[in-house]
C-alpha positions as CSV (number, residue, x, y, z in Angstrom):
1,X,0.0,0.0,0.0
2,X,1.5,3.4,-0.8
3,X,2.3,5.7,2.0
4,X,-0.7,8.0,2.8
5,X,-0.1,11.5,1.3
6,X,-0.1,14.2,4.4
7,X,-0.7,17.9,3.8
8,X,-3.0,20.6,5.4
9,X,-4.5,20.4,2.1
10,X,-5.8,16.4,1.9
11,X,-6.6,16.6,5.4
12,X,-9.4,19.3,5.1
13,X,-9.8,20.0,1.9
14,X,-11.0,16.6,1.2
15,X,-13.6,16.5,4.0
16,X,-14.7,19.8,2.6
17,X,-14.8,18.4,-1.3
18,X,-16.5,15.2,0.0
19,X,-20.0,16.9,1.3
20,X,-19.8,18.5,-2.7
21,X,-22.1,15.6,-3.4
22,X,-25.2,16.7,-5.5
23,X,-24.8,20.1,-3.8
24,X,-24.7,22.0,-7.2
25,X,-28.0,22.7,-8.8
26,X,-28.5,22.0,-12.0
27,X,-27.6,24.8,-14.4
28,X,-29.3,26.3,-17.0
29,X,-28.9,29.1,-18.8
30,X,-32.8,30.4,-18.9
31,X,-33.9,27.8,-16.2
32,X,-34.6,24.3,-17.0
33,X,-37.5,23.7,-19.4
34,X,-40.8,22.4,-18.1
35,X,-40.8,18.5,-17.8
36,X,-44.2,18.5,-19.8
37,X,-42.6,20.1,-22.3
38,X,-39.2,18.3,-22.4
39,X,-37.8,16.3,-25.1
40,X,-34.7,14.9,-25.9
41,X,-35.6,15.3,-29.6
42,X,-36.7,11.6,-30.5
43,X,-40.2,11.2,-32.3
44,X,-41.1,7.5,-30.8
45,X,-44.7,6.6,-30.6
46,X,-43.4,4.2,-27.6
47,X,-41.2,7.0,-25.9
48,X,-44.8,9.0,-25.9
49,X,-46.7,5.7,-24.3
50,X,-44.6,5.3,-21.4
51,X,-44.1,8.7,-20.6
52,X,-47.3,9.2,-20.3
53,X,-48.0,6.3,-18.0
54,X,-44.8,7.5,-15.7
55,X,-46.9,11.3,-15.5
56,X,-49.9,9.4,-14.8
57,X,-48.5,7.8,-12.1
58,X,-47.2,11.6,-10.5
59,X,-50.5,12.4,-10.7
60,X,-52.3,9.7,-9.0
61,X,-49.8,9.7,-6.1
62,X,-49.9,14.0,-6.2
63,X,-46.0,14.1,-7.0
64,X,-44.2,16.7,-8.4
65,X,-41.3,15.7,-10.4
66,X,-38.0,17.3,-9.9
67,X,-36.8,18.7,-12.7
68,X,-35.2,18.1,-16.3
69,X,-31.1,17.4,-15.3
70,X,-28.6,20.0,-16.9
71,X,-26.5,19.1,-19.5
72,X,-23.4,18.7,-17.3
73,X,-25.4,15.3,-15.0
74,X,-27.5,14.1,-17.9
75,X,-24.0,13.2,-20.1
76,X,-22.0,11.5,-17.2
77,X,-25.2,9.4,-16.5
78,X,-25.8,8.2,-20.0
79,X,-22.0,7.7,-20.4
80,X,-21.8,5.5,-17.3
81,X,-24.7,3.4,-17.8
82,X,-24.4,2.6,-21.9
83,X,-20.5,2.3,-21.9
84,X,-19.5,2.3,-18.7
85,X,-17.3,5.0,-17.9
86,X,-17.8,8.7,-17.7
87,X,-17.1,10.6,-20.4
88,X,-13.7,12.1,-21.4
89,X,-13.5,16.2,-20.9
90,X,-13.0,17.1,-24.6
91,X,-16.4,15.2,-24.9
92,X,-18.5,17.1,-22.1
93,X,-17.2,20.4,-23.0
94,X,-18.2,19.4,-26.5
95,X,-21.4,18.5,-25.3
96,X,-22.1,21.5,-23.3
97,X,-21.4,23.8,-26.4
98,X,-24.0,22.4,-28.0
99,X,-27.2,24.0,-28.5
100,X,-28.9,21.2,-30.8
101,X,-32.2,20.4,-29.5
102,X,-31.9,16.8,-30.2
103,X,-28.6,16.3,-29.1
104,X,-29.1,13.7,-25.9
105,X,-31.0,11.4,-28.4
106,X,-27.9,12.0,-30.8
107,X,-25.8,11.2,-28.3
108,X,-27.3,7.7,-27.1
109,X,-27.4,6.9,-30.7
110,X,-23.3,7.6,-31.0
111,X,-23.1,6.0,-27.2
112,X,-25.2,2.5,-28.4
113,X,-22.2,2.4,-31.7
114,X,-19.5,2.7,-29.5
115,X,-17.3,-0.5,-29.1
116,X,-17.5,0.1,-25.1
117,X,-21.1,-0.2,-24.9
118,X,-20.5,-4.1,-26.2
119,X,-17.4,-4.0,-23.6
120,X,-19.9,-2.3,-20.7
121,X,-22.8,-5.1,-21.3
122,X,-20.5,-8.1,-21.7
123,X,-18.8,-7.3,-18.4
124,X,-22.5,-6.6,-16.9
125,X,-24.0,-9.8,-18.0
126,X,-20.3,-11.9,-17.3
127,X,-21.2,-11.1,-13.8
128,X,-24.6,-11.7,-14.1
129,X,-24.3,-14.9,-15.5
130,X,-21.0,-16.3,-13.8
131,X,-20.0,-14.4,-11.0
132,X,-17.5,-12.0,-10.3
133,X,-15.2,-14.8,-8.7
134,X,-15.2,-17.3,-11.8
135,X,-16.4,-20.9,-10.3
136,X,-13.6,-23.7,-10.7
137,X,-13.6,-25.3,-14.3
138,X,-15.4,-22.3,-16.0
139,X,-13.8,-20.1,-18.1
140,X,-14.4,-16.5,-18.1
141,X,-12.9,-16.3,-21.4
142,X,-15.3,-18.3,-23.1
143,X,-18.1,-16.9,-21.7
144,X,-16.9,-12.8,-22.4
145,X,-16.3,-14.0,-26.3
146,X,-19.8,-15.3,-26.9
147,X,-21.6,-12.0,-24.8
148,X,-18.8,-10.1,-26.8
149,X,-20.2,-11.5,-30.5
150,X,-23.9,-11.1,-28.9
151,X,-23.8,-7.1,-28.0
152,X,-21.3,-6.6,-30.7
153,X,-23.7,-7.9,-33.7
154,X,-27.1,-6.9,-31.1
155,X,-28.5,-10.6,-31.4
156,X,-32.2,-11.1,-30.3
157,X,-32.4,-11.9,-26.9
158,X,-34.3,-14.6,-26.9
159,X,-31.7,-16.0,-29.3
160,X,-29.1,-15.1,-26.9
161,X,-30.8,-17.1,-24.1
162,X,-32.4,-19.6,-26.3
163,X,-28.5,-20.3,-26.9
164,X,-27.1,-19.8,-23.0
165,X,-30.3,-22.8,-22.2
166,X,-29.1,-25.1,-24.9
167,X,-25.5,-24.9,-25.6
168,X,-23.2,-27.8,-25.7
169,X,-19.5,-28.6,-26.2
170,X,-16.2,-26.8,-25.4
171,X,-16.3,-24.3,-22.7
172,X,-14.2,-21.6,-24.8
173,X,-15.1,-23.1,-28.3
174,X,-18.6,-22.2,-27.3
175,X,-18.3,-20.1,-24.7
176,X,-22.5,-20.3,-23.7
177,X,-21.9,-23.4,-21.9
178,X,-20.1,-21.6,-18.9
179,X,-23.7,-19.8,-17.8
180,X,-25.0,-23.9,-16.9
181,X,-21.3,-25.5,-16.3
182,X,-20.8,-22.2,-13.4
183,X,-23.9,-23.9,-12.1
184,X,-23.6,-27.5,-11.9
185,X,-22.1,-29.0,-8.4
186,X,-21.5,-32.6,-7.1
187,X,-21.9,-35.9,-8.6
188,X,-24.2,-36.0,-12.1
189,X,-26.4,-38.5,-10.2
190,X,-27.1,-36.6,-7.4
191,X,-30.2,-34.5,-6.5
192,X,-28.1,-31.2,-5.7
193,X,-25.9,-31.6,-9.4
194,X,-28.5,-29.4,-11.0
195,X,-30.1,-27.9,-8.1
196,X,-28.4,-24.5,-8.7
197,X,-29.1,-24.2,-12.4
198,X,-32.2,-24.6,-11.7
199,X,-32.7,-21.5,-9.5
200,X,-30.5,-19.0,-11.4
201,X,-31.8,-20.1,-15.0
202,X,-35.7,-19.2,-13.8
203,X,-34.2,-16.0,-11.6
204,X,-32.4,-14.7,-14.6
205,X,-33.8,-15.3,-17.9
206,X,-37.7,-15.1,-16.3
207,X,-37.1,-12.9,-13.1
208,X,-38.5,-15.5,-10.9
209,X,-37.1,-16.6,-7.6
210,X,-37.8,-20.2,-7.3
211,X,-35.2,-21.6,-4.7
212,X,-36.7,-21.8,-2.2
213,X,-39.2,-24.5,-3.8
214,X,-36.7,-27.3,-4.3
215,X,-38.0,-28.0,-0.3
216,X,-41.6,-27.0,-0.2
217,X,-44.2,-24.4,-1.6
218,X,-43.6,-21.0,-2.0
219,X,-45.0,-19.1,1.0
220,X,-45.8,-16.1,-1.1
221,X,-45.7,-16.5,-4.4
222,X,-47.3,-19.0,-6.5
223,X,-44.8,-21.6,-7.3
224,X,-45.3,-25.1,-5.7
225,X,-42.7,-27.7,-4.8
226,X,-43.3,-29.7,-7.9
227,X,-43.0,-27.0,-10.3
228,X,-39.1,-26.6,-9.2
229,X,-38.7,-30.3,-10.3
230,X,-40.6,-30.0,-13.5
231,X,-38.4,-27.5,-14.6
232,X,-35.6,-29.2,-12.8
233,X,-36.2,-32.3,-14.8
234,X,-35.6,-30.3,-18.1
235,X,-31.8,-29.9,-17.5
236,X,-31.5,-33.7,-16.0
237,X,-29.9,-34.3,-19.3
238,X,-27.3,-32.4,-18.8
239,X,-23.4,-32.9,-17.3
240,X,-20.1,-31.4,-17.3
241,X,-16.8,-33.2,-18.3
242,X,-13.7,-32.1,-16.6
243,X,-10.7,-32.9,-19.3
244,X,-7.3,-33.3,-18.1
245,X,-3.8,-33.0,-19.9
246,X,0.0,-34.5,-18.8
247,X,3.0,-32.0,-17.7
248,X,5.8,-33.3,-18.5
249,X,7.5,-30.8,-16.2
250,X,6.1,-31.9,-13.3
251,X,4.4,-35.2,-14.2
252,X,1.2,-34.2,-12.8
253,X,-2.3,-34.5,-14.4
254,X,-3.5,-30.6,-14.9
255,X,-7.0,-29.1,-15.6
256,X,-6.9,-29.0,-19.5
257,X,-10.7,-27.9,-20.5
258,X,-14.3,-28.5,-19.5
259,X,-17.4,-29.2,-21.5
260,X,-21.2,-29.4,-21.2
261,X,-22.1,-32.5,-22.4
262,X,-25.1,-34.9,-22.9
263,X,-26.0,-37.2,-20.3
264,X,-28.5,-40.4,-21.0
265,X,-31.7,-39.9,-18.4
266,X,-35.3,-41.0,-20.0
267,X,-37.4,-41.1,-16.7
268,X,-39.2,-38.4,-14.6
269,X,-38.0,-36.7,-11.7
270,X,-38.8,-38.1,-8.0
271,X,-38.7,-35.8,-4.7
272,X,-39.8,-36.1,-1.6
273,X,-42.3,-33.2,-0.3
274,X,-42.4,-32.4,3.4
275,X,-44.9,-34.6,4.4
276,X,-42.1,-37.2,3.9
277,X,-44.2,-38.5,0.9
278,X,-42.3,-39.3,-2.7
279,X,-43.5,-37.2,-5.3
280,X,-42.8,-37.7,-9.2
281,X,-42.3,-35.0,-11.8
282,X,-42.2,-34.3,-15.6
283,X,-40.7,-31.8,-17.3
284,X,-43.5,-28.9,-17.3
285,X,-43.1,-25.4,-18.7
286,X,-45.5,-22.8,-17.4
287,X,-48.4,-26.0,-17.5
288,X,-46.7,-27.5,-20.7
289,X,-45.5,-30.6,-20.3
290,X,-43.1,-32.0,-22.2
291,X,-42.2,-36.1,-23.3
292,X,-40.2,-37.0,-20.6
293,X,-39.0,-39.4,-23.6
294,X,-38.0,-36.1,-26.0
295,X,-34.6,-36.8,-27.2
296,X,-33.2,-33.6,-25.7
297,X,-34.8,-31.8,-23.2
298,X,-33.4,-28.6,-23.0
299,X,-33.9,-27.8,-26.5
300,X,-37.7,-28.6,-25.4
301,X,-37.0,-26.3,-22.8
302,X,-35.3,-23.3,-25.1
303,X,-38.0,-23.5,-27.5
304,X,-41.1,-23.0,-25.1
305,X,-39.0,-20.7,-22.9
306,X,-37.7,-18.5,-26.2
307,X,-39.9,-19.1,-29.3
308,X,-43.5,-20.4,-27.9
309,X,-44.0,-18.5,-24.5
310,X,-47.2,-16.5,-25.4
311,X,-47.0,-14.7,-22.4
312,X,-43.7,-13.7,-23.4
313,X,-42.0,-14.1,-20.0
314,X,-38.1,-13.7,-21.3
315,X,-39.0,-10.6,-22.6
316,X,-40.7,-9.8,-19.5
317,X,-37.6,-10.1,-17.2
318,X,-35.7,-8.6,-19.5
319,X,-37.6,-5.0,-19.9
320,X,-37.2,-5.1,-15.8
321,X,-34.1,-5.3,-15.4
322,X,-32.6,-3.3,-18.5
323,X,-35.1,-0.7,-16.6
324,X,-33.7,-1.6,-13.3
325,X,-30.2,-1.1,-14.7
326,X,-30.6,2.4,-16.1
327,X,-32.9,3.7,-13.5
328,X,-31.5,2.1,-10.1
329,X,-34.7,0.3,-9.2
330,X,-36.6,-1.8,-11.6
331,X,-40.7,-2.1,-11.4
332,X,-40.4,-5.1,-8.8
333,X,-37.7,-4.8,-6.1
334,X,-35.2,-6.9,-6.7
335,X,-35.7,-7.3,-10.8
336,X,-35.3,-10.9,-10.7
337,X,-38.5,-11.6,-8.7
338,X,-41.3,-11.0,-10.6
339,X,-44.9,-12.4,-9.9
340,X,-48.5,-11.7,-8.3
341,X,-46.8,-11.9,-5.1
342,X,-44.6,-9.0,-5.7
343,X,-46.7,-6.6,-7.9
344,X,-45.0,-4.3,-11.0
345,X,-44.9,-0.6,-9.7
346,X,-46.1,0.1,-13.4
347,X,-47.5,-3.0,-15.0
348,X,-48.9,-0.9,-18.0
349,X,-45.0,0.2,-18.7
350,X,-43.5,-2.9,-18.2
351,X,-46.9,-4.2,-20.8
352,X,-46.0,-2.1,-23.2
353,X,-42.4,-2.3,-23.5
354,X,-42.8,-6.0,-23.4
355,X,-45.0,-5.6,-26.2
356,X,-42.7,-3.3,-28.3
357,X,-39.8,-5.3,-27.8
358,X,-41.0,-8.3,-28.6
359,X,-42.4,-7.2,-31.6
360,X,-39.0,-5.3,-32.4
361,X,-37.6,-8.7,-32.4
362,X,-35.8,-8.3,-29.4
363,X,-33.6,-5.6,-29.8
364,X,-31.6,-4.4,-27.1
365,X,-30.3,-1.6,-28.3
366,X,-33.8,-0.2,-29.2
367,X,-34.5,-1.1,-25.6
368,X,-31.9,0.9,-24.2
369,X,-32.7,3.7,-26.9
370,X,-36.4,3.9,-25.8
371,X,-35.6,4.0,-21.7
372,X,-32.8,6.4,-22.2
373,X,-34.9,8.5,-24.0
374,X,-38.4,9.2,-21.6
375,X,-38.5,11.9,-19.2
376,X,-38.0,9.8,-16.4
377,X,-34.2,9.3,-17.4
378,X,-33.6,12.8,-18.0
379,X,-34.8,13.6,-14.6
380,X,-32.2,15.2,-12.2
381,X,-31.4,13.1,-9.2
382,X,-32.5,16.4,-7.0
383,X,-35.6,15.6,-5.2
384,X,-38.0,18.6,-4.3
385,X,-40.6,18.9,-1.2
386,X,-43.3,17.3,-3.2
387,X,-41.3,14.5,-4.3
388,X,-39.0,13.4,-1.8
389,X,-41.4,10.4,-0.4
390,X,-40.5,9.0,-3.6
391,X,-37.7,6.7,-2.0
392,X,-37.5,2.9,-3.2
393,X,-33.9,2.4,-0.5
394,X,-36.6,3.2,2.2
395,X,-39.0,1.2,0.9
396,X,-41.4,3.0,-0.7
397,X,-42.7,2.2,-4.6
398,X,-40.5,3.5,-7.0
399,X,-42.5,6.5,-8.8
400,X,-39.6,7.5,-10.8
401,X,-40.3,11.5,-10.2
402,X,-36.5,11.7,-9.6
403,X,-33.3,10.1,-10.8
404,X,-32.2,7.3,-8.4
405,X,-28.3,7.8,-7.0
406,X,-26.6,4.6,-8.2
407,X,-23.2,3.1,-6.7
408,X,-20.4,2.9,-9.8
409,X,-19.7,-0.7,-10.3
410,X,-16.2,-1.6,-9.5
411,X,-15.3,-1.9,-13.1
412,X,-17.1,1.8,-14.0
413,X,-15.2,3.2,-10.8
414,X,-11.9,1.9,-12.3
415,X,-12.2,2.6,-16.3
416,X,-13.9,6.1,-15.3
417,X,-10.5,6.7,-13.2
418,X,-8.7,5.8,-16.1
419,X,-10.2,8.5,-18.3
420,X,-10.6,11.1,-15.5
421,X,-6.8,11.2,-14.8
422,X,-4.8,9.1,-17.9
423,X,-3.1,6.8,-15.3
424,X,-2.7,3.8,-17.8
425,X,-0.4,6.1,-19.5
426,X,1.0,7.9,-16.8
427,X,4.8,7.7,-17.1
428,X,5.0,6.5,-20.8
429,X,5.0,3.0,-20.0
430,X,4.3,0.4,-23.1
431,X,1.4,-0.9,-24.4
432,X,1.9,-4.3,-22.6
433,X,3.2,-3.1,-19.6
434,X,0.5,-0.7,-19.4
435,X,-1.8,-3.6,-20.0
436,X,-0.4,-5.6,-17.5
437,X,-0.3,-2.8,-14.4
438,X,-4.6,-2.3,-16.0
439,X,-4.9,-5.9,-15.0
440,X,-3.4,-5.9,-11.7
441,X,-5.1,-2.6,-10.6
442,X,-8.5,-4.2,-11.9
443,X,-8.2,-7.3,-9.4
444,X,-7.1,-5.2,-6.5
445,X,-10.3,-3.1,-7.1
446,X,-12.6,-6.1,-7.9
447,X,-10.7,-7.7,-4.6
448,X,-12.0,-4.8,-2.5
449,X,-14.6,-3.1,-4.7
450,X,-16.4,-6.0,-6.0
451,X,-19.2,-6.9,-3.8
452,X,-22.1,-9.0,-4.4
453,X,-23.3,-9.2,-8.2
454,X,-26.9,-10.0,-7.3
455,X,-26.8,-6.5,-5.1
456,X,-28.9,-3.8,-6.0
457,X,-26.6,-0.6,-4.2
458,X,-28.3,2.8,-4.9
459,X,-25.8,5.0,-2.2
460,X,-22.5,4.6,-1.4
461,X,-21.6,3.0,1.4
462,X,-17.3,2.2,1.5
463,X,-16.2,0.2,3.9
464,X,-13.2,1.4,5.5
465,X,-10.6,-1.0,3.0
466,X,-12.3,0.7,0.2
467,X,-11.7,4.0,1.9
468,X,-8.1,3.6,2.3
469,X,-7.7,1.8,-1.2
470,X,-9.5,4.9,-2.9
471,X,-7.4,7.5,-1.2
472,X,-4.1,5.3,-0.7
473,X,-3.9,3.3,-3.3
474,X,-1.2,2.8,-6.2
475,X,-3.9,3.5,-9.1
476,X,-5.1,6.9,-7.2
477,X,-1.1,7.7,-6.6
478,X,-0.6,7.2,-10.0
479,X,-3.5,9.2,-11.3
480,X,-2.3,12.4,-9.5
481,X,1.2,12.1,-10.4
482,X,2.6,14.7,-12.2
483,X,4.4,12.6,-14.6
484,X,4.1,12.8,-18.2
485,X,1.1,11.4,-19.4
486,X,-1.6,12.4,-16.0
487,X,-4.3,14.3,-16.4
488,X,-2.6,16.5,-13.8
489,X,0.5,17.1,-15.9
490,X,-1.5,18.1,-19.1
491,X,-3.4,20.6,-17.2
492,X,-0.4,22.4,-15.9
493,X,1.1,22.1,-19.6
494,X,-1.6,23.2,-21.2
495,X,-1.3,27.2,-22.3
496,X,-5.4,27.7,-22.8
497,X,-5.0,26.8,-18.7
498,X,-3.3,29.6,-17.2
499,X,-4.5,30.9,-14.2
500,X,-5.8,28.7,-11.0
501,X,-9.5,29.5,-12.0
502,X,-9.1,27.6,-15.4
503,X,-7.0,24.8,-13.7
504,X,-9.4,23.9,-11.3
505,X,-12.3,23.7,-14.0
506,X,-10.2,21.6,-16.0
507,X,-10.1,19.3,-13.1
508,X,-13.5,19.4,-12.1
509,X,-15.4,18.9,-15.4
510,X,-12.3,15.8,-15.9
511,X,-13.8,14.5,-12.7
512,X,-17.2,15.5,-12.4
513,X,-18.6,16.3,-15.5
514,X,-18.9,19.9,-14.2
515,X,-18.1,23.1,-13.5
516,X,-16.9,23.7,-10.1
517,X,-20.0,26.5,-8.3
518,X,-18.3,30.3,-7.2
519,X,-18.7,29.0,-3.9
520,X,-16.4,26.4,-4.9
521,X,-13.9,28.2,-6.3
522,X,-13.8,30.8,-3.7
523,X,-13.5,28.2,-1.2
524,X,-10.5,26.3,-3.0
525,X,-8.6,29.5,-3.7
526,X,-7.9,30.3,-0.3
527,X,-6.7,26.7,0.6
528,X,-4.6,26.7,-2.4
529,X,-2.8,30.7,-1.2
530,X,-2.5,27.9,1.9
531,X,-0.7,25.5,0.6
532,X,3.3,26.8,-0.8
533,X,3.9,24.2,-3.6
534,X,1.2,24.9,-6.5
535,X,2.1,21.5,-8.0
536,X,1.1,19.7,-4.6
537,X,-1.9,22.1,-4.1
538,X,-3.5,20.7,-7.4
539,X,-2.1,17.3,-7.2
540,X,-4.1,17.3,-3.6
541,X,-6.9,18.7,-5.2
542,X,-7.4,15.9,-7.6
543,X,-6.6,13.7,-5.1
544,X,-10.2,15.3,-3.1
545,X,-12.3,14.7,-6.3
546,X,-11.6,11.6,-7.2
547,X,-12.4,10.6,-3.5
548,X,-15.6,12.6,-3.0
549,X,-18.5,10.8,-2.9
550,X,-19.4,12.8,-6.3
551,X,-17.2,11.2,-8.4
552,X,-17.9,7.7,-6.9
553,X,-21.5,7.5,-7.7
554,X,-23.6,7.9,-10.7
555,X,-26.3,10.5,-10.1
């Protein structure tokens, strides 16, 4: 761990910089425009539908909905939730300076092209599907090329799950095999072996939480015991194959590859429910049941589940949690558990986009493009008196009247303090070697930063490892060096910076995404006059941004 930097400066400056969390209003130039009147310059017949539904809803519970977010929050949103990163200065000055009035729907348009929305999604759904910790015999590789190929080329959905259900073979030649062969634990034989595939398959690809049935009915919603081991009883065909190879070096057996194979089993499913009574079950989607001769059973399975489900149920979890994703809460709390038990905040929404996207062949990019496009997203994350009981984290029903604060992920926290300060290519290092410290900063940060992939975090909350890793750590010392290559240095190189007033909003809109407020400024002069080195002064001031809790959430 580095040695902690000590100055009068980091010592108060940052606690002063760290309570600049959404304390600047928004700012307009002639006040913000009237939410009813708002548009980010799309004409969608669907962007119409569900925004009138979300005003409805305002209405009906007499809330007043904060208003439109300025320029400066609306493009470091969008940029952190399509590609994962907040955007580079040259790109929000850029931004700022334009007075198009369809430039936000431009700009999710350029944002949905860009190769780092496919990188964003593929890392998302990696996690999603496998874990942050890869499970032993999975490989992470295989799994990141096929998401890669899916985003990249925006394959239907239900294609993409139809394959992730069915896939069999290699686990890097076909890299959908590691969603069920991260799953599958134990003997083939055994009751448990497929016990876990079961539960993530339904919680994932039809936002039902199931679990808890493997032992008896649900106690709130309406799954029975017997429907976990119909479905169960679709993957019973299924097995992994652990593959070994010979070192000659050592004269060991090593871990060579894995595959998902086919496994022989004809008959139904037994279990014993808790009256102690044996039970038997066949393979049964949503009150379909299939032969529980059919030659291969998850194919059975893919099709009903992807091609024949008239209630459209993929689609379903799908719109819920893409919604969940860019608005911080979904329409049921958690997304992934969906049913009568657990009602939709906005069922007519969550109809209609189900509808649309279905019927757009399941596009995610149109998806994304209709969400990021209502009034609802281009809300500021300022509540108002008449709004402020509109709290999901206390658990109230989401009304969406305001922008949900969302925790960065620990991979947007780390790319975003790659383009915030240049500190891959601080001190002219290589390509590789540059690629290689990117790889050991990342697993520090997932190490400390990761967390729980099935959370939902809408405030930050750092322990104190991630507090001393954020302000301590070798990433955050190289980001505020002045070596050739930091941000720092090319803000004290640059001649259009001259004076301390341009400096600092250099490093504020590098940082933040905006301008720093007079109050700011006036504040950050006089501890600068304190502090006699200029190139520490601004090195410490960095240092306080990129530890505020500004930078470290996504407002």
């Amino acid at each position: 761990m580095a040695k902690r930097r000590e100055s009068k400066w980091t010592l108060t400056g940052c606690l002063t910089l760290a309570g600049l969390v959404l304390t600047a209003a928004p700012v307009w130039a002639a006040g913000p425009p009237k939410v009813e009147d708002f548009s980010t310059g799309i004409s969608d017949r669907v962007v119409v539908v569900v925004d009138n539904l979300i005003t409805q809803g305002w209405v009906d519970n007499e809330a007043t909905p904060s208003s439109i977010a300025d320029d400066a929050e609306w493009i470091r949103r969008v940029y952190l939730d399509i590609v994962g990163h907040i955007p580079p200065a040259d790109q929000v000055e850029a931004f700022l300076a334009n007075t198009a009035p369809d430039k936000r729907a431009k700009l999710i348009d350029e944002l949905l092209e860009h190769p780092d929305y496919v990188r964003n999604f593929t890392e998302i759904w990696t996690n999603i599907l496998i874990g942050r910790n890869t499970p032993d015999r999975t490989s992470r590789v295989g799994m990141r090329k096929f998401l890669r190929e899916a985003f990249a080329r925006n394959r239907p959905w239900n294609d993409v799950v139809y394959d992730l259900v069915t896939a069999e073979g290699h686990f890097e030649e076909n890299g959908a095999v590691n969603f069920i062969l991260a799953q599958l634990e134990g003997n083939p034989g055994s009751e448990e072996y497929h016990v876990e595939a079961t539960a993530n398959l339904t919680r994932i690809f039809l936002g039902q939480q199931v679990q808890c049935t493997q032992c008896h009915n649900h106690p709130f919603n309406e799954w029975k015991q017997n429907q976990f081991w119909e479905f169960n009883s679709f993957l019973r065909q299924t097995r992994r194959i652990d593959h070994e190879k010979y070192n000659p070096k050592t004269g060991d057996m090593d871990d060579d590859y894995s595959e998902l194979a086919y496994r022989d089993f004809g008959g139904p499913v037994y279990f014993e429910n808790r009256a102690g009574l044996m039970q038997v079950a066949y393979p049964t989607y949503r009150g379909t049941e299939v032969d529980h001769n059919a030659p291969d059973r998850r194919q059975e399975l893919g099709r009903l589940m992807c091609k024949e489900d008239s209630s459209h149920q993929v689609a379903r979890a799908m719109v819920n949690r893409m919604w969940g994703h860019y608005m911080g809460y979904g329409f049921t709390r958690p997304v992934d558990d969906m049913g009568p038990h657990n009602p939709e905040s906005h069922p007519e929404v969550v109809d209609k986009l189900t509808e649309e996207f279905v019927a757009r062949n399941y596009d995610l990019k149109q998806l994304s493009r209709w969400i990021c496009n209502t009034k609802a997203y281009n809300l500021t994350s300022q509540f108002n008196p008449k709004n402020e009981f509109d709290n999901p984290s206390a658990g109230e029903v989401p009304l969406f009247s305001h922008m949900y604060v969302k925790t960065m992920q620990a991979e947007q926290l780390y790319d975003s303090l790659l383009i915030a300060t240049n500190a891959d290519r601080a001190g002219g290092s290589g390509f590789e070697a540059a690629e290689e410290q990117r790889e050991r900063w990342l697993g520090e940060f997932l190490r400390i930063f990761g967390g729980n992939e099935d959370d939902e975090p809408t405030l930050f909350s750092g322990s104190i490892p991630q507090a001393l890793l954020m302000m301590n750590g070798p990433l955050v010392q190289k980001a505020i060096s002045a070596e050739k290559g930091s941000y720092v240095h090319a803000v004290l190189s640059d001649p259009r910076h001259r004076n301390d007033a341009s400096r600092m909003e250099a490093l504020f809109v590098a940082s933040l995404g905006r301008s720093p407020t007079r109050s700011e400024i006036s504040q950050l002069q006089k501890m600068m006059k304190a502090q006699r080195d200029p190139l520490t002064a601004y090195q410490d001031l960095y240092w306080a941004l990129l530890n505020s809790n500004e930078f470290i959430v996504n407002h």
